[in-house]
C-alpha positions as CSV (number, residue, x, y, z in Angstrom):
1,X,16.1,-19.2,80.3
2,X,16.3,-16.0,78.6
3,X,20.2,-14.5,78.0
4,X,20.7,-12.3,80.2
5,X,22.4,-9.0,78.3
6,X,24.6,-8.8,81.1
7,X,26.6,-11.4,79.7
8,X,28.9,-12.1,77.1
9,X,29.0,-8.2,76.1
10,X,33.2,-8.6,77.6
11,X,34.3,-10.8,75.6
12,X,37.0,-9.8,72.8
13,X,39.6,-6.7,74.2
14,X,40.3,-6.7,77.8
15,X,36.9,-5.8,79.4
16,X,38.0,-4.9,82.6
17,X,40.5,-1.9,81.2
18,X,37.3,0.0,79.6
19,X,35.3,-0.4,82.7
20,X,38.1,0.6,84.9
21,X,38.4,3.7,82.4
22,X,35.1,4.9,82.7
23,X,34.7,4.0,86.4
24,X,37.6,6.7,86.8
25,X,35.7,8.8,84.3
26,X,32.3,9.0,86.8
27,X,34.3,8.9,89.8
28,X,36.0,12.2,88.9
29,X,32.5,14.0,88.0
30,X,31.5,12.9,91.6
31,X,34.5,14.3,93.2
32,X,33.8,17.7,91.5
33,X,29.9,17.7,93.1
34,X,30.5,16.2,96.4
35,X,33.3,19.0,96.8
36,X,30.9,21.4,95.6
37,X,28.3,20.3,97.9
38,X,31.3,19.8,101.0
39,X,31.9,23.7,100.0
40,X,28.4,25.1,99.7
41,X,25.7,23.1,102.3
42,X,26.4,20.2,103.8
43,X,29.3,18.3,106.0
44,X,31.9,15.6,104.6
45,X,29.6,13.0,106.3
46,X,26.3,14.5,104.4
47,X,28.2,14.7,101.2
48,X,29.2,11.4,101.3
49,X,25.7,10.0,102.4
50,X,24.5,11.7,99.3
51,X,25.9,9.2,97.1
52,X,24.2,6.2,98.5
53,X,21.3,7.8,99.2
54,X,20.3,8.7,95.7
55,X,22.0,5.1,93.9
56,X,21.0,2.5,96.6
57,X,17.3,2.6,95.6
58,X,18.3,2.9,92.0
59,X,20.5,-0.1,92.1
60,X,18.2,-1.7,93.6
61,X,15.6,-1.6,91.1
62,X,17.9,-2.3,88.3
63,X,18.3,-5.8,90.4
64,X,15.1,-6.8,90.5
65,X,13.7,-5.7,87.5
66,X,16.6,-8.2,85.8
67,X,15.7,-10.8,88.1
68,X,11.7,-10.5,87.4
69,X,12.8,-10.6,83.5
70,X,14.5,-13.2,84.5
71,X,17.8,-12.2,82.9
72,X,19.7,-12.9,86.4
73,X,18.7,-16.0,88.9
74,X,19.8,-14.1,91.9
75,X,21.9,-16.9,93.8
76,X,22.0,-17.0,97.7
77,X,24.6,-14.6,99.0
78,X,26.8,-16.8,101.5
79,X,29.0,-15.3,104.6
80,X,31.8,-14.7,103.1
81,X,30.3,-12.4,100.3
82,X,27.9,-10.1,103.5
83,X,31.7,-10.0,104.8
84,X,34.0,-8.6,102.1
85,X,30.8,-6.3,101.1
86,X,30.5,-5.1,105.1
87,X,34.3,-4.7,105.2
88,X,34.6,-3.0,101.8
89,X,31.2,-0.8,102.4
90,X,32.5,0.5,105.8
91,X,36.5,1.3,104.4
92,X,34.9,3.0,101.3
93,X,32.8,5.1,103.2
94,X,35.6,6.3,105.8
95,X,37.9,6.5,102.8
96,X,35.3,8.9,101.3
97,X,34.7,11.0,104.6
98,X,38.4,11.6,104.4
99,X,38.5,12.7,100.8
100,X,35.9,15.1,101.6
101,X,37.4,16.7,105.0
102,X,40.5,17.3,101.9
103,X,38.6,19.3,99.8
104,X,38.4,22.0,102.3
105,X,42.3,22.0,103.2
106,X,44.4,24.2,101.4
107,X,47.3,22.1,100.7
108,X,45.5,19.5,99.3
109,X,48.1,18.5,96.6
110,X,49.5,17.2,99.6
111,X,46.9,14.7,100.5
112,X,46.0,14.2,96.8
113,X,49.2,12.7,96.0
114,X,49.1,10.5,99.1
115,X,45.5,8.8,98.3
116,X,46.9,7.4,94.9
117,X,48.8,5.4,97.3
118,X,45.8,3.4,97.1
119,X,47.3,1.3,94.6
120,X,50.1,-0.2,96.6
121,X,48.0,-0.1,99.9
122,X,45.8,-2.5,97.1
123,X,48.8,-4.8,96.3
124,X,49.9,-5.4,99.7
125,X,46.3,-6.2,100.9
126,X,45.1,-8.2,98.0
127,X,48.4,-10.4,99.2
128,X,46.9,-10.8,102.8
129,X,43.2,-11.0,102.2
130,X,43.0,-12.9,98.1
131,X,46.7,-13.9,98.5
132,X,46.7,-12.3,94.9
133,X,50.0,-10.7,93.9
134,X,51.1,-8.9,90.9
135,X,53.7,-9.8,88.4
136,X,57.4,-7.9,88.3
137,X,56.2,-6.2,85.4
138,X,52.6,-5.6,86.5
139,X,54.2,-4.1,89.5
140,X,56.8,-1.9,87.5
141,X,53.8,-0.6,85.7
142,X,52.6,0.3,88.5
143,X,55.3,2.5,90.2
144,X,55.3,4.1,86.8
145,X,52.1,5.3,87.0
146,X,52.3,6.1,90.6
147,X,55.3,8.4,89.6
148,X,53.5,10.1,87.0
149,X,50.6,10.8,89.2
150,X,52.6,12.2,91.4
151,X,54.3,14.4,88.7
152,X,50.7,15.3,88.1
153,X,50.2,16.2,91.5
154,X,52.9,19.3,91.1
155,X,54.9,19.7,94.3
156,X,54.2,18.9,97.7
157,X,53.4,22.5,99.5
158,X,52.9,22.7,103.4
159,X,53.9,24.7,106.2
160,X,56.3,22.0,107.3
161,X,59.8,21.4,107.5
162,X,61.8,18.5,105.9
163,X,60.0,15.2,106.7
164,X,57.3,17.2,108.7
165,X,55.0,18.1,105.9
166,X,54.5,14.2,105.4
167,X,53.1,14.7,108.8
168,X,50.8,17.3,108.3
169,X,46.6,17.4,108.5
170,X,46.3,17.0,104.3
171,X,48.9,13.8,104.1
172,X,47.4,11.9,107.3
173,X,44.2,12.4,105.6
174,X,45.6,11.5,102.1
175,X,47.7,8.6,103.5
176,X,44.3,7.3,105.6
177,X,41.9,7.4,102.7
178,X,44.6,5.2,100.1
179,X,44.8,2.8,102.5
180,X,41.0,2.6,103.4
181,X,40.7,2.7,99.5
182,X,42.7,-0.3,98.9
183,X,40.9,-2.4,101.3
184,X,37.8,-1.6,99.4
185,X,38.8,-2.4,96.2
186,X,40.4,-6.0,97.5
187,X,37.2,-6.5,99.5
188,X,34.9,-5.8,96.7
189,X,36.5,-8.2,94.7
190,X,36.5,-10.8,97.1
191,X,32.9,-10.2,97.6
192,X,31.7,-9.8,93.6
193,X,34.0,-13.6,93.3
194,X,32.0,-14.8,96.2
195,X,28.6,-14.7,94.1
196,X,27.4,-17.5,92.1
197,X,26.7,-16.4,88.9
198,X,29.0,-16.3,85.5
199,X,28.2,-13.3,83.9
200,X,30.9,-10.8,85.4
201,X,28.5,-7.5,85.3
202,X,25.7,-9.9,86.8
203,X,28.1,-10.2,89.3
204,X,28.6,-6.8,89.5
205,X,25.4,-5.6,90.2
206,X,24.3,-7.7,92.8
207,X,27.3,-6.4,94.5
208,X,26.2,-3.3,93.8
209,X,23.0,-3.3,95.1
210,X,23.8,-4.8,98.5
211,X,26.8,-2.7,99.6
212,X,25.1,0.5,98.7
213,X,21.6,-0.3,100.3
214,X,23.9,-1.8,103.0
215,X,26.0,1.5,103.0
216,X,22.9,4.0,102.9
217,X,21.6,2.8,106.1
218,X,24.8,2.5,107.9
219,X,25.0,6.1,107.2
220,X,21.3,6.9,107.7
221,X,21.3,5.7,111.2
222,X,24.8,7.2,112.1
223,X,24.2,10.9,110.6
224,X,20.4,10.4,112.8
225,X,22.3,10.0,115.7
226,X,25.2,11.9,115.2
227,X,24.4,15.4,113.1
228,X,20.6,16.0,114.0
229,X,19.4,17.4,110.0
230,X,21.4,16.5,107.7
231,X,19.5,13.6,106.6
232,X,17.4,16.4,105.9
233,X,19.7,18.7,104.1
234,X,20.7,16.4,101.7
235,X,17.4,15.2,100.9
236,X,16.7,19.0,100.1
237,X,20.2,19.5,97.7
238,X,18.3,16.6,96.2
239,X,19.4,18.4,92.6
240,X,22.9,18.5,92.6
241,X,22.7,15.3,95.2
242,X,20.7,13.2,92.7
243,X,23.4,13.7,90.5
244,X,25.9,12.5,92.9
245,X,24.3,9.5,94.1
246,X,23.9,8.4,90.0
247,X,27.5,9.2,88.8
248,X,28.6,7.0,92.2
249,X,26.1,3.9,90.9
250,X,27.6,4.3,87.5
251,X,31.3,4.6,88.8
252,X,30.9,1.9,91.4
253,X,29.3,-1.0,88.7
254,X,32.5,-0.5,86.4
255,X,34.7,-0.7,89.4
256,X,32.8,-3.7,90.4
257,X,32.6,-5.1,86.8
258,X,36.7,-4.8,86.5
259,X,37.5,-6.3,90.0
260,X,35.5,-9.3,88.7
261,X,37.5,-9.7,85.5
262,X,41.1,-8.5,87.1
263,X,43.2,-8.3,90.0
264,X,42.4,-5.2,91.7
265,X,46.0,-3.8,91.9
266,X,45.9,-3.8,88.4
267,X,42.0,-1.7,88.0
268,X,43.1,1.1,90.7
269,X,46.3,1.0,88.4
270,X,44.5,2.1,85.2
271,X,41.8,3.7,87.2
272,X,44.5,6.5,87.6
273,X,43.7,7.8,84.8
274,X,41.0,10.3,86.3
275,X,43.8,12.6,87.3
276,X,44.1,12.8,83.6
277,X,40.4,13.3,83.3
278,X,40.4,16.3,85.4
279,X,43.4,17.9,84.1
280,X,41.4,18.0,81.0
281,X,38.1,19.3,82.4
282,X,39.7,22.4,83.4
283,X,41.2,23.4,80.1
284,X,38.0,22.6,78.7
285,X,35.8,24.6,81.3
286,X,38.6,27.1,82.1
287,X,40.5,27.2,79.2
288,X,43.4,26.6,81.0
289,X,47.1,25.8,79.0
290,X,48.4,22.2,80.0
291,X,52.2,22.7,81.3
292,X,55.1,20.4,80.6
293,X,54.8,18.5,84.1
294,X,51.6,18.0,83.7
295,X,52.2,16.7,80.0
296,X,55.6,14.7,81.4
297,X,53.2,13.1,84.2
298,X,50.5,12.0,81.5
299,X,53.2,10.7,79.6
300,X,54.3,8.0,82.7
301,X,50.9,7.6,83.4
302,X,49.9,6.3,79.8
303,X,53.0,4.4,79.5
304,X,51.6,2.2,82.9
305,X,48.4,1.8,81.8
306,X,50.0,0.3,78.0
307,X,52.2,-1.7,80.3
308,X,49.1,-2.6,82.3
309,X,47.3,-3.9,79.0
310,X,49.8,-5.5,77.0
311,X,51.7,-7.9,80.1
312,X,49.2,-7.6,83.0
């Protein structure tokens, strides 16, 4: 059979950290054009639709052109693997609606700094549903990143009082969307162990391609029955959308490539680094001065993701 190049590229330094990396990497170029496309034309629902719309057929094809080069025998996709994809596939998409809805609140540091919750939300149900747990100092690492996320985050503003502006709109939204993301990122590993194959990004993609076409008509039949035209409208912000819909494939095969290799605690961990990511866009783009939280909180959060890589 002919080697598939899908295998044996992660051997040598710990894989799963530079897929994790640049899965964080695309996912925070996404963010920026679904928010733009939340803000200009279409609804949180449309927006998020747009990403498996435009990398569900493309996934797709990458599939079976590797299988008709033979590079990947596709293996028969049991029950368990149709049910941590269906569980993961409807929690990402709910988790997404909600990150979306944020983008239009004006306190969204608030909710911003609740969604990294994801991670523990992650821990907890990677206990219930892989009966996977971390290490002490895996889970150290972790609370130090979490703390310098929230550093990064700058201070909680809202209209509340005391423990009420945990309470408000942004943090219920935040709060939701970490949890919904964690039992995403547990199910998707579940599912990408559940297929028979050895190569991890073989694994990967077939995960890949049957959530997303999975999650692109989930959504194509609800927005049909639900918002009359926006199928339509996002077919016709098909420029920016496109764009979307290929930084999500992109994003979603490293994710899927790093839950294969590692515990997915640990990738959401590292995959913190985004916050990082777009703290440097905008001095790039808007020439903007980093200030010494900000520098404090990339501090922590490189100091987890070392700790990550050297005991996890």
């Amino acid at each position: 059979m002919t080697r598939s190049p899908l295998g044996g590229i992660y051997a040598g330094m710990e894989f799963w950290i530079i897929a994790s990396v640049a899965a964080a990497a695309f996912q925070t170029v996404r963010f920026m054009l679904q928010k733009h496309l939340a803000a200009v034309s279409l609804s949180a629902a449309g927006a998020t639709f747009a990403r498996f719309l435009y990398s569900a057929p493309v996934a797709c094809l990458i599939l079976a052109v590797c299988v008709a080069a033979g590079w990947i025998d596709l293996p028969p996709l049991g029950a368990e693997f149709w049910m941590f994809g269906a569980l993961g596939g409807a929690a990402q998409i709910t988790a997404t609606v909600c990150t979306v809805m944020l983008f239009g609140r004006r306190n969204l540091a608030v909710g911003m700094a609740f969604i990294k919750s994801e991670v523990f939300f992650t821990v907890l149900i990677g206990i219930v549903l892989l009966a996977e747990t971390v290490s002490g100092i895996g889970f150290a690492a972790i609370a130090v990143g979490v703390a310098g996320v929230l550093v990064l985050s700058g201070p909680i503003e809202s209209t509340g009082v005391g423990w009420r502006r945990f309470l408000s709109p942004s943090a219920a939204l935040g709060l939701t969307a970490g949890a919904l993301f964690g039992i995403s990122a547990v199910a998707y590993r579940g599912a990408s162990l559940a297929v028979g194959l050895e190569a991890p990004m073989a694994r990967a993609l077939v995960t890949l391609a049957a959530v997303t076409a999975m999650q692109m008509m989930a959504m194509w039949i609800w927005l049909r029955l639900r918002e009359p035209g926006e199928v339509g409208r996002v077919i016709a912000s098909y420029r920016t959308a496109g764009y979307i819909g290929l930084t999500s494939m992109a994003g979603t095969f490293c994710w899927f490539t790093a839950f294969t290799l590692q515990n997915a605690a640990y990738v959401k961990a590292v995959g913190q680094i985004e916050l990082v990511f777009g703290i440097v866009g905008t001095v790039l783009f808007f020439k903007e001065k980093i200030s010494g939280r900000e520098f404090v909180g990339m501090g922590l959060l490189a100091a987890s993701i070392l700790g990550l890589i050297l005991y996890a």
